[in-house]
N, C-alpha and C positions, 0 to 999 in steps of 0.2 A: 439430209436428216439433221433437224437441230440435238444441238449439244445438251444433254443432260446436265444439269446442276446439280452436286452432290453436297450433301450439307456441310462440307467442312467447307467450303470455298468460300471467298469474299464477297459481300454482293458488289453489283458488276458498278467498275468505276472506281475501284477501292483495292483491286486487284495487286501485289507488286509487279512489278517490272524484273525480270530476267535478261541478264545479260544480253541475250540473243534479242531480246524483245528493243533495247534502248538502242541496240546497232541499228534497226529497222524501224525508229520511230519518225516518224514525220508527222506528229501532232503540231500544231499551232507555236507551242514552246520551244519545239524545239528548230524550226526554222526561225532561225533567226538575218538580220541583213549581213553579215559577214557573209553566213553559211550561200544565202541568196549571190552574193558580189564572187565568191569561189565559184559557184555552178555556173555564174553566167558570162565569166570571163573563162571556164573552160567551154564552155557551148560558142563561143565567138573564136576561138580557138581552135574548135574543131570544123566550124564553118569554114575555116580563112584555110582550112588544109584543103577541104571537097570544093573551094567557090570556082577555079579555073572548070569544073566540071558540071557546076551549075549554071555558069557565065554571068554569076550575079557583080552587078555595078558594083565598082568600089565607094561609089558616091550613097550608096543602099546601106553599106557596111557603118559609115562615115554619121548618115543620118540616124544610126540606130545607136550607136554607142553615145551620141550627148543627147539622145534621149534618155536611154536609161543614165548617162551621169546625172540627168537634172532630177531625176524621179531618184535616186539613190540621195543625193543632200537634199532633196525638199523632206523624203520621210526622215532623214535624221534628225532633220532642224524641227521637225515634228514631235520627236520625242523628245524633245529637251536636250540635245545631245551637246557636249560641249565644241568649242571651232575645231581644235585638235582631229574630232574624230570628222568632222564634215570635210576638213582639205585632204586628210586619207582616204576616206571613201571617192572625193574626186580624183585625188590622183591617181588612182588605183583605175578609177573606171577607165578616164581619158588615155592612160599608158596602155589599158586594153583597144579602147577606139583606134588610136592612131595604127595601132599593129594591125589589127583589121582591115582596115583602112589601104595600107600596105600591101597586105598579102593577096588584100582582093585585086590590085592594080599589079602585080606584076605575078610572074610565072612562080610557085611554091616551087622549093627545094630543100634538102635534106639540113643546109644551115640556115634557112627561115624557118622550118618546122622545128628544129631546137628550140630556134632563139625562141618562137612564139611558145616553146613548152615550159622555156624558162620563164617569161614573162609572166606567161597563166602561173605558175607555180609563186613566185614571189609577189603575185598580187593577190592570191588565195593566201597565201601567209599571212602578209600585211592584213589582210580583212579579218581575217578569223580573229588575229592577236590584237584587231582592236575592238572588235566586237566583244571578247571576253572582258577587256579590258573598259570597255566601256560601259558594259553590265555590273562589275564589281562596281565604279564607280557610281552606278545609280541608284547599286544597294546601299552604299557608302553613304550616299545624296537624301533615300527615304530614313536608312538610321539618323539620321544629324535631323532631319523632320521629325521622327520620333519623338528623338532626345526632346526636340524644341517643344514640341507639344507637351509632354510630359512635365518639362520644365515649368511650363505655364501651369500645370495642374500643380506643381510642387509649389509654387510660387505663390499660387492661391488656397493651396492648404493652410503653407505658414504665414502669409497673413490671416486668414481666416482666425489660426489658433492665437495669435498674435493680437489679433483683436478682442478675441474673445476672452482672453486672461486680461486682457487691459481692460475693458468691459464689464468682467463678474468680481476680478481681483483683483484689480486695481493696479497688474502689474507691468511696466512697459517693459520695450525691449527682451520680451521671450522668444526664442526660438524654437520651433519644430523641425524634430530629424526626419529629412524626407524617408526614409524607410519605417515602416509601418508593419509591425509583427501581427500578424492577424490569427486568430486562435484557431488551433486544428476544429475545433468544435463547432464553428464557424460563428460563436455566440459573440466574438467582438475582438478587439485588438486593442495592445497598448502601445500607447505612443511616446516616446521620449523628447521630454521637453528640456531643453536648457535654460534658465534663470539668469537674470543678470547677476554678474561676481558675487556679490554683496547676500543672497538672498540663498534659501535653502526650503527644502518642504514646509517647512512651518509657517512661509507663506500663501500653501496653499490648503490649510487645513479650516477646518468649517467650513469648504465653498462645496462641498461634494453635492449638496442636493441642488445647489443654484445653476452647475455647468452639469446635472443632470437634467435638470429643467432646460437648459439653453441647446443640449444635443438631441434635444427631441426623444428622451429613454424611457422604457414604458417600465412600470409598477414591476419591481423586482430585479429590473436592470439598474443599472449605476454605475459610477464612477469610485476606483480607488486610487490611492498614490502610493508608490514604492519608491523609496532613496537608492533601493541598490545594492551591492555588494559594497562591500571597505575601500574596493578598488576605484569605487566611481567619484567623478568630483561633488562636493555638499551643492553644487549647484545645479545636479543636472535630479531630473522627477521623472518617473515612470509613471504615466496615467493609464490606468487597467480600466477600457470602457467596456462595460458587459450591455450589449444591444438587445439582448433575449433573456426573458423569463426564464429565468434556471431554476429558478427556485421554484416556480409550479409542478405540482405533484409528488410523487412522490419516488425516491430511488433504494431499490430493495437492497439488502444487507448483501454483501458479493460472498464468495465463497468463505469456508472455514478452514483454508490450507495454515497449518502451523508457522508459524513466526519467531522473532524474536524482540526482546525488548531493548535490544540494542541498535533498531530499526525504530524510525517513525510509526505511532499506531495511529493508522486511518481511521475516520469519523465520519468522510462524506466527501464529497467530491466541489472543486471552485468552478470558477464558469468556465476554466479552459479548457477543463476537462477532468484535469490533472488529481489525484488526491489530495485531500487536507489531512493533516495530520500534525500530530505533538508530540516529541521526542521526550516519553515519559522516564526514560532512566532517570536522566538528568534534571528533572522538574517534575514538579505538579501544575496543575492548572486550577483555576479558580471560575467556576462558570454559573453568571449570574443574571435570573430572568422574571416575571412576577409569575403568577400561578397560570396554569395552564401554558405556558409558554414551551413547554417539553422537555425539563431540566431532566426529571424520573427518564426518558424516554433517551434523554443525550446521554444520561448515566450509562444506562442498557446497550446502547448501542459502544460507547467507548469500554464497557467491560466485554464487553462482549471481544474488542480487542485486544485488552489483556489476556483475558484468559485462552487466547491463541497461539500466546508467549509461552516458549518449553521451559523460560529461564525468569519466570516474574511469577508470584505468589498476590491474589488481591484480599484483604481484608476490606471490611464495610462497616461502617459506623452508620447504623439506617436503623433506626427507633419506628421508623415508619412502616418497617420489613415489607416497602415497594420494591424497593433499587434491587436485593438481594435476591427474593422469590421465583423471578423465573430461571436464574440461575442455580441452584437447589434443589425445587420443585422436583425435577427430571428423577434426580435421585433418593428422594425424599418416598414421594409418591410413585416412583414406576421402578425404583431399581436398578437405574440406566446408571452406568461409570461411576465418578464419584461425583460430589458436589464441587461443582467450577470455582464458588468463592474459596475459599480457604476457612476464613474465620467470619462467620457475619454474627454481628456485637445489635442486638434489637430492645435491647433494655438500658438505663442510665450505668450500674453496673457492670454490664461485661462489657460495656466502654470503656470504663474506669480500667478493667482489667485489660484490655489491650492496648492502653496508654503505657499501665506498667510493664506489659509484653514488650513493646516497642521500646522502652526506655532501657531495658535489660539486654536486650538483642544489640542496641544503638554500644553499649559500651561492652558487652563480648565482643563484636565482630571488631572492634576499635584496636582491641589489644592482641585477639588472639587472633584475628589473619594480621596481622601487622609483619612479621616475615615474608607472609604472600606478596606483599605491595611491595616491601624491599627488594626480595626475591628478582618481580616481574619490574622493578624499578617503575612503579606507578603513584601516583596519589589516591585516587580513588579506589575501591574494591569492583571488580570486575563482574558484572552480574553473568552467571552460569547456570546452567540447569543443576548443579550441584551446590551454588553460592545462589540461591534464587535471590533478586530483587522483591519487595515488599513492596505494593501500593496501596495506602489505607484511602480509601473513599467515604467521604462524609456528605451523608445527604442532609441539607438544610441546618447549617452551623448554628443557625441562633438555640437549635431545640439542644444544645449539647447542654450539662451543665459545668459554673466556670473551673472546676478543677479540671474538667476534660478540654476544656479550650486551653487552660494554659501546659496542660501533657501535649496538646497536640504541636501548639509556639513551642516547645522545647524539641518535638519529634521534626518540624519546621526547620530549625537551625540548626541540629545537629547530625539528621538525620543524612545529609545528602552524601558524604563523604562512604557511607556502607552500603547504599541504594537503599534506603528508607524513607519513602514519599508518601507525600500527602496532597490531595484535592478535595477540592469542598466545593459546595453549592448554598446559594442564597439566591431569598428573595431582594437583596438590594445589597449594593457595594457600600451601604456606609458602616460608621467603625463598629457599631452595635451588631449587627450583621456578618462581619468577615473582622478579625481583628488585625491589628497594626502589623502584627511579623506574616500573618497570610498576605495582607498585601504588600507586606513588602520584599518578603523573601518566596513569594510562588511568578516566576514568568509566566507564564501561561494562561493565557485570560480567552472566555469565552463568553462573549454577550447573545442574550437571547431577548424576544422581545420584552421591554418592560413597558410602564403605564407611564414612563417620563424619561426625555431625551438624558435628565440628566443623570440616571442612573448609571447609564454606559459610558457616559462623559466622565463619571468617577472610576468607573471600570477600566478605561484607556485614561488616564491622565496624562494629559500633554498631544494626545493626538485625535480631541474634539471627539464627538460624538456621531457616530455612525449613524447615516441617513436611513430614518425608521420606514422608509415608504421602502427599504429593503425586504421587514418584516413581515410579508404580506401572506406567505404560507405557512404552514405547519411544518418543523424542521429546521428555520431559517437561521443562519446562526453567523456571527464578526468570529475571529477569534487570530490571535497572534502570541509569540514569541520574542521577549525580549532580548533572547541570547542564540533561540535557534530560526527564529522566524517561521512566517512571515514577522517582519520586524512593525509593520505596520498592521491595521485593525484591516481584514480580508472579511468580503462575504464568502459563505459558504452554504453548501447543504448536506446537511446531516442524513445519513444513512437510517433507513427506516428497517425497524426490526417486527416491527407487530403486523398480524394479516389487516388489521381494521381502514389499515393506510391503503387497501387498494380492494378494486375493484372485486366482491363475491366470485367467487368460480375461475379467475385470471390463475395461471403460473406461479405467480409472486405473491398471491395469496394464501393457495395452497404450501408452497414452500415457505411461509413465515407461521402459518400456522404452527408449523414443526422444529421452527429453525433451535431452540432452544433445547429442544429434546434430543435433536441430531446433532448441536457439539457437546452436548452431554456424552453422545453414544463416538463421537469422533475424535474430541480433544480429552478426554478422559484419559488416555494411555500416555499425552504427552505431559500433563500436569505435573509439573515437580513436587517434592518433600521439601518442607522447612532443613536447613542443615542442621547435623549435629549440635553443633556448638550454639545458633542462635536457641535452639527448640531445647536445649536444657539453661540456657538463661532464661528464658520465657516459664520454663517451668510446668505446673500442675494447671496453671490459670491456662494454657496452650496445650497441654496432654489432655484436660477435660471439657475442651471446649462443647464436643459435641453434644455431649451427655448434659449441659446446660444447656446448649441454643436449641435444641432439638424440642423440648416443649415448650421454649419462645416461638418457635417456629409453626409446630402442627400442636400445641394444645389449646386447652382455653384459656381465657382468663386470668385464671387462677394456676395455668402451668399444668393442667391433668391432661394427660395427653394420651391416649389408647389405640388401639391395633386398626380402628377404623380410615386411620388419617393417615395411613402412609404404608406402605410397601409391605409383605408379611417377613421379608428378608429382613429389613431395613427395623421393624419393628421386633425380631428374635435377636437381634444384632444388639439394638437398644436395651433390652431386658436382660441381656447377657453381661453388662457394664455394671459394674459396682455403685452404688450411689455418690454422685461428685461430692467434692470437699464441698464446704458452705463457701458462698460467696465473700461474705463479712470475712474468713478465715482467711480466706487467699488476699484479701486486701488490706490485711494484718489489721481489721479492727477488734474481734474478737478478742475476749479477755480470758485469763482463765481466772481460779478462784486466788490466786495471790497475784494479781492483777496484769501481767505479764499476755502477748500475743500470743494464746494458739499458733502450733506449728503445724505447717500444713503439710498434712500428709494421706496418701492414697496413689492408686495404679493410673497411667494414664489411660486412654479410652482410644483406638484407633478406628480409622474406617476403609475397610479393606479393598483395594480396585475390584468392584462386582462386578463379574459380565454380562452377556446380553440376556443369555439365560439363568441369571441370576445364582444364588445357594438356594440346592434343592435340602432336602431333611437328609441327606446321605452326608453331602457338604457340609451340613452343622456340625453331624456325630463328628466326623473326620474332624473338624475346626475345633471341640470338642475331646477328642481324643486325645490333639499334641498339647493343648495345655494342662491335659491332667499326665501324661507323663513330664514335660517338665515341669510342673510342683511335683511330682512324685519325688522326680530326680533331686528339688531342690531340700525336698523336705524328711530323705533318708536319713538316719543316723550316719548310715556308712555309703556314702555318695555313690552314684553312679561312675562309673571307670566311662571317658568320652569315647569307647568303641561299644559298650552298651546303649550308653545313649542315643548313640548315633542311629544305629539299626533300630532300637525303640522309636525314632521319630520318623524313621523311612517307613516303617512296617504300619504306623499310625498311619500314615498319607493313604496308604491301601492303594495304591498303584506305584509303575517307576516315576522317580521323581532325577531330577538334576541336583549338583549337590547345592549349588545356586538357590536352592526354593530351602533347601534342609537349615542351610548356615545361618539363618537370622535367628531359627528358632534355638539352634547351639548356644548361640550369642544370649538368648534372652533367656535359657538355665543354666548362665554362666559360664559358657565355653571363651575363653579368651586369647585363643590362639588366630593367626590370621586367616582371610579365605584361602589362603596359596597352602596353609598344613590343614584346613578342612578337606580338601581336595584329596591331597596326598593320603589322607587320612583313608579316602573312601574307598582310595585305590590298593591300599594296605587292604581294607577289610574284605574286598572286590578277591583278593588274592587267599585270603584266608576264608573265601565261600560265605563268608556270613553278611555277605551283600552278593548282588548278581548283577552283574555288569551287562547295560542293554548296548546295541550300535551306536545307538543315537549318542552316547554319553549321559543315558539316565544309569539311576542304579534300584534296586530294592531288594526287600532283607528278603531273606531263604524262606521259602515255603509261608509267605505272608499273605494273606489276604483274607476274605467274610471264608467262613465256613470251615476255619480250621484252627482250629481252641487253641493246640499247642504251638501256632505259630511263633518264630522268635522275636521276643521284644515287642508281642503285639499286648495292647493293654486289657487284662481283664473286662470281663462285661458281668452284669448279674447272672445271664443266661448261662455261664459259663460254668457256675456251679452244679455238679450233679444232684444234691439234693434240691434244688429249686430257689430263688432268693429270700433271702432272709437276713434279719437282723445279726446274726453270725460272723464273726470274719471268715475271709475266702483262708482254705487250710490247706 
């Protein structure tokens, strides 16, 4: 009965081998002639014991043995085998013949059957031990062919390369290191070249499209150079050949797992596979392309990276309010988390005003963390989710006007020491365009296609101009690091954020459709707060920001903006905010009537983490509630006592609350004790019953909540009077 096959087995021929299995093999491999010269000088052996009883000739024995010696050397001499192993294999046989020979011509006995067992024994040794011994050497013999062949391939590489730098570049005497890093992605490898002494990269710059044309590289693949690490010598080049269109299509935005900005922020992916990225703590980047080229869309995509960061803040200087919109939007219109940007500046003026933000913030954090740097013995200020970094984004510098170009060259050079960065975008690197301290004080450069080589050629100075037959997709983008690298001008591909980039109805379309709305609803909880110390140097121009952008944002024209254009939350939220100071006030032009600046004065405007379900009309009253007992509190003749107040703003929440959610509101009707005696405080009134201590570590006041008028410390309502409301005070 045949053997069943079970699907976990090997198919047959592929099977291992089991101990027991390799004792009992006699496949082709493993007969080998040692093993052959053992068997057959024990079978002559064992004949020369039985021949007096077979009567067989000794002369029979005699002709059988230099037979098989002459068929033992002719196959060895067959395989190649060296003399060594050919006069072993003969002497081994003939010392068996003659014994033979022997034993068949006279009578066996007990000391010919030794000796002949020693003979077979030591001539089975001998065989075996040359047989191994002459296998290793063969392996030995094909390794060294290997090698040689190989060599010959190595030897025709680096002439090849050799000729063909001589050839394109005019350069003699290069060499190719025969090891050859070939990309996991399998899109291409680079190879390292040595230079004669004397020469360095800079002899091979400008040739990138000529030895792209000479390697046969199709449309989107290319040639880059890389110097190296500090460790490597000025002579030695790294040529990055990308063999495959990488840049065709299109590669969807990867996940929105939180980061930080003390990490490279990703943009897109290079041919190796690997991510591209720029190390924005430490710099800005300057990324310049003509129209339609994707500048809007690289914007989108590298904020999109920021605001992933627990410990970076991005303001936007975007007149255009492109860059800004789809980050907002989410919360603007649907109510989702908060708005991702921070501060987006959409008019000439509240530019102007976050030049003077940044200017304020640049010389607070100067002086008053300056212990923290001694402290941690640092130069720089350390970006934290409590010390957030600042990145201001500018889309398209020329539309700025010049006092905001020269706030932003002053935020430029001064800014880097507290992480206050700046990146900007143009249609062309020349000085009208990007000004002298952007290029001279931002590392970070990003080319994108323009309508002339030479545009990128001023973009990279000193490392030629990036081969445009790179730019062939949508996305396609050079971009380097003078301090962090790449140190040289890299193609890349830019990570796509919009559905339009792919295919109706695919995965990646469906999920880009949303992708903006879902880190609204995802990175919303990680977004930091401006610190204390920068967010009151910045001032009223930064406490009212939203209560201005918000009809640059969703009104019209003219700034009239109403409850149709955004969220009903978002829009009770809005109407609830005092009207901002005037813009001319905050930017001290305002006079007053003996000629003297208006001082600016009014409440800041906040905007509170919304959840998924947003503030219902319960959550107003409640929101509602605590700020009329603190002015209550603030506004008594004879103040509130802080164990009054306390329970009046528990009892306003109308549920238990943590003291954690109470303590800001303490603080902001001038409770000035720290959270460590808020606490102790709760746990005092927790003890004197005029709070109630829940498991959790919530607390709420005695007998609070809807439905019970004489609650403690809960605040008046009109309803509350028995004669019914009225123009009257409550008696």
């Amino acid at each position: 009965m045949p053997k069943t096959k079970n699907r976990t087995e090997s198919p047959a021929g592929l099977e291992p081998l089991t101990p027991a299995d390799k004792r009992w093999d006699f496949s082709r491999d493993a007969v080998t002639p040692g093993r052959l010269t053992a068997w057959g000088a024990e079978l002559a052996c064992a004949s020369a014991l039985v021949a007096p009883l077979a009567d067989i000739p000794w002369q029979a024995g005699a002709t059988a043995g230099v037979v098989a010696t002459g068929t033992a050397v002719l196959y060895e001499k067959a395989r190649g085998s060296w003399r060594r192993v050919l006069v072993a294999r003969a002497s081994t046989w003939m010392a068996t013949t003659g014994w033979l020979s022997y034993a068949l011509a006279t009578q066996p006995t007990l000391t010919t059957m030794a000796v002949g067992t020693t003979i077979w024994g030591a001539g089975a040794a001998v065989n075996i031990g040359m047989d191994r011994w002459g296998e290793t050497t063969r392996q030995a013999e094909e390794e060294l062919d290997r090698r040689l062949a190989d060599g010959e391939q190595i030897a025709a590489a680096q002439q090849g390369w050799a000729q063909l730098l001589y050839d394109i570049c005019g350069i003699e005497g290069a060499v190719a290191d025969p090891i050859v890093d070939r990309w996991p992605s399998g899109a291409g490898e680079t190879v390292k070249i040595t230079l004669p002494a004397h020469m360095n990269i800079d002899a091979l710059r400008g040739y990138e499209a000529e030895l792209a044309g000479a390697l046969h590289l199709p449309k989107g693949g290319g040639v880059a150079f890389s110097a190296g690490g500090p460790e490597i010598p000025r002579n030695v080049v790294f040529i990055a050949i990308t063999r495959k269109n990488m840049m065709a299509g299109a590669i969807p935005y990867p996940g929105l797992t939180p980061t930080t900005i003390n990490k490279p922020v990703g943009f897109g992916v290079i041919g190796t596979g690997q991510e591209a990225g720029l190390n924005l703590k430490d710099e800005g980047f300057i990324a310049i392309g003509a129209q339609g080229s994707g500048k809007t869309a690289l914007m989108k995509t590298l904020g999109l990276g920021l605001t992933r960061c627990i410990d970076a803040l991005v303001w936007d200087m975007d007149t255009s309010a492109k860059m800004s919109a789809v980050f907002i939007n989410p919360y603007l219109r649907h109510g989702i988390g908060v708005p991702l940007i921070d501060w987006p500046a959409t008019t000439e003026d509240e530019c102007r005003l976050m030049v003077r933000a940044a200017r304020a913030i640049i010389a607070a954090r100067k002086t008053e963390y300056s212990d923290l740097l001694e402290d941690e013995d640092i130069d720089n200020l350390p970006a934290r989710p409590e010390i957030p970094s600042i990145h201001i984004r500018i889309d398209e510098t020329k539309s700025m006007p010049d006092d905001v170009l020269a706030g932003i060259d002053f935020i430029i050079e001064e800014g880097r020491s507290v992480n206050v960065r700046v990146s900007n975008t143009g249609l062309r690197a020349t000085r009208d365009y990007i000004t002298g301290a952007m290029d001279e004080l931002t590392p970070g450069r990003i080319g994108l296609r323009t309508n002339n080589a030479s545009e990128l050629n001023m973009l990279f100075p000193g490392f030629g101009a990036p081969d445009m037959a790179l730019f062939t997709d949508p996305g396609t983008v050079v971009y380097m690091s003078a301090t962090k690298g790449p140190f040289q001008p890299a193609p890349a591909k830019a990570y796509a954020t919009m559905a339009e980039a792919f295919p109706e109805g695919s995965p990646e379309f469906e999920r880009m459709q949303t992708l903006f709305t879902d880190a609204a609803r995802q990175l919303s909880p990680i977004r930091p707060t401006l610190d204390e110390v920068s967010a009151r140097a910045a001032g009223l121009a930064y406490g009212q920001r939203w209560a201005r952008c918000i009809p640059n944002l969703r009104g019209d024209a003219y700034g009239n903006v109403g409850p149709d254009r955004m969220h009903e939350s978002v829009w009770e939220l809005f109407q609830s905010w005092p009207k901002p100071t005037p813009v001319d006030v905050l930017l001290g032009t305002a006079l007053d009537d003996d000629g003297y600046p208006v001082e600016a004065r009014g409440t800041a405007t906040e905007i509170p983490r919304l959840t998924e379900t947003m503030l219902d009309d319960a959550e107003l009253e409640r929101v509602a509630a605590q700020d009329a007992a603190i002015e209550l509190a603030k506004t008594r003749v004879t103040p509130k006592s802080h164990d009054q107040l306390a329970v009046d703003l528990f009892a306003s929440l109308g549920r238990p609350a943590k003291p954690s959610e109470i303590y800001p509101l303490m603080v902001k009707a001038g409770y000035d004790k720290s959270d460590r005696t808020f606490r102790d405080l709760c746990a005092r009134l927790g003890l004197q019953d005029k709070l109630v201590k829940g498991d959790d570590g919530t607390y709420a006041a005695t007998n609070s909540g809807d439905g019970v008028p004489d609650a403690a410390g809960r605040v008046p309502e009109p309803g509350d009077d028995a004669d019914g409301p009225g123009d009257g005070p409550h008696g």
